[in-house]
C-alpha positions in Angstrom: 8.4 23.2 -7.1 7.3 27.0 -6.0 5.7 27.3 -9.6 3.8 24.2 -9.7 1.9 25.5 -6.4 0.3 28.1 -8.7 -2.0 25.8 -10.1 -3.4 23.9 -7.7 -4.6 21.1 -10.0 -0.9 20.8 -11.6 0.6 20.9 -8.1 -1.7 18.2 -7.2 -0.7 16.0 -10.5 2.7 16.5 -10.6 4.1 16.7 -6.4 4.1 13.1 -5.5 3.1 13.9 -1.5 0.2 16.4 -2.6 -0.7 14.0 -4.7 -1.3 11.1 -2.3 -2.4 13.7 0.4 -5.6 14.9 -1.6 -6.6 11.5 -3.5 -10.2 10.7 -2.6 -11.2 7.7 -0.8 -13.3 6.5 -3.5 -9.7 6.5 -6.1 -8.2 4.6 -2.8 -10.8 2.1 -3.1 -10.4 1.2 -6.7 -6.4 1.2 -5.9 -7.0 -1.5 -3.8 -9.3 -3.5 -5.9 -6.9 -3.3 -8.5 -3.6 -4.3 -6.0 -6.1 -7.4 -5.0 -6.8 -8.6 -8.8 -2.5 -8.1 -10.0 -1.9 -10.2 -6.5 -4.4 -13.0 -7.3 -3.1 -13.3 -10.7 -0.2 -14.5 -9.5 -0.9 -16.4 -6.0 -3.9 -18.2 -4.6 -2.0 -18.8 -1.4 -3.6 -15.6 0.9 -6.7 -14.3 2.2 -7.1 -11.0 0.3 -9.6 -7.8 1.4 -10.0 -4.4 1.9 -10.3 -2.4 5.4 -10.2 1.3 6.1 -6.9 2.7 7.8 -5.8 5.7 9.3 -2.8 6.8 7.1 -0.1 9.3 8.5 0.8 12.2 6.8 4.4 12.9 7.8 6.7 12.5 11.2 8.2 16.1 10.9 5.8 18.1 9.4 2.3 16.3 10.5 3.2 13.9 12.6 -0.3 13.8 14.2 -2.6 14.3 11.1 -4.3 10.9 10.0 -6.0 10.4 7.3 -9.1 8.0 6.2 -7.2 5.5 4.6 -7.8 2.1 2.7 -5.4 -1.2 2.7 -5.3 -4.1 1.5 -5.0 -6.3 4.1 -3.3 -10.3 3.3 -3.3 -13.4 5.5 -2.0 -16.5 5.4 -3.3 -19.7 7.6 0.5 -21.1 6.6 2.6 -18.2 7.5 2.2 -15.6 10.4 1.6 -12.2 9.6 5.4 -11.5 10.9 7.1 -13.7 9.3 5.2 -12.6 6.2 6.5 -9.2 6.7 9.9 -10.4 7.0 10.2 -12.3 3.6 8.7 -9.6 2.1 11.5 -7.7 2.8 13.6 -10.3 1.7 12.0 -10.3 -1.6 14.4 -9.2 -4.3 12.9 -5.9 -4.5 12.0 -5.5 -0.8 8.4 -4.6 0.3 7.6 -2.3 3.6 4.0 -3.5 5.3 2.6 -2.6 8.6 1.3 -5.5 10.6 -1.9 -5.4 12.8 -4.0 -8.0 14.4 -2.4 -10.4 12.0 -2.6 -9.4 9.0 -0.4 -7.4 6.6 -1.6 -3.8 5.5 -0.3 -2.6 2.0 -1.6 1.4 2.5 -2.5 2.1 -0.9 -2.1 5.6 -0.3 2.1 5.2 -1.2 1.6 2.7 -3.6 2.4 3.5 -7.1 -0.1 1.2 -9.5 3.8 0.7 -11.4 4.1 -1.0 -7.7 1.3 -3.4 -8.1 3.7 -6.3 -9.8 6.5 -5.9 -7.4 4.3 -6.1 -4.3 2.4 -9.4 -5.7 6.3 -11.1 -6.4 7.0 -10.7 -3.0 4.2 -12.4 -2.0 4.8 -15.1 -3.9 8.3 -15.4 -3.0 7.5 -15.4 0.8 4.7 -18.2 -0.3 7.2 -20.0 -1.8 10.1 -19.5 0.7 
């Protein structure tokens, strides 16, 4: 890890946490736009958008350090955001979300594009559950 540091663009490529720490908001944006169209090739059953977060950095190391985020945020006018949550991590591969003013937040921040098709099962397992 020391040697990838002495390239800065490597170390950004190749260090997963430098790698989500310096991605611009503009790449976020696009992230989520592409989470939205994987999840509404499979479901029709949720409210889809986008909103700006705050995104932490780290508990030990940063734990007060936010930075401008973007989520994808998912309602449902059948199931609360909270039980949402919960079957999503039910879901055979489990899903973490945060939940605010009723809505699921996927950060797209920690969310791997390979991630995409996972996340958009679990919603339509908790649809379907």
């Amino acid at each position: 890890t020391f040697f990838e540091y002495l390239d800065m663009d490597t170390a950004k490529k190749n260090i997963p946490v430098l790698n989500m720490i310096t991605v611009t908001e503009e790449e976020l944006k696009r992230r989520a736009e592409e989470l939205i169209h994987v999840i509404e090739s499979k479901t029709d059953a949720y409210t889809l958008g986008i909103a700006d977060c705050k995104d932490q950095v780290g508990g030990g190391s940063a734990p007060m350090v936010r930075l401008n985020g973007c989520a994808v945020t998912v309602s449902s006018k059948d199931i609360s955001a909270e039980r949402l949550e919960r079957f999503m991590r039910k879901a055979e591969i489990p899903v973490i979300v945060r939940v605010a003013h009723d809505e699921v937040l996927l950060s797209v921040r920690t969310i791997k594009e390979c991630e995409y098709e996972t996340i958009a099962k679990a919603l339509v397992f908790a649809a379907n559950a």
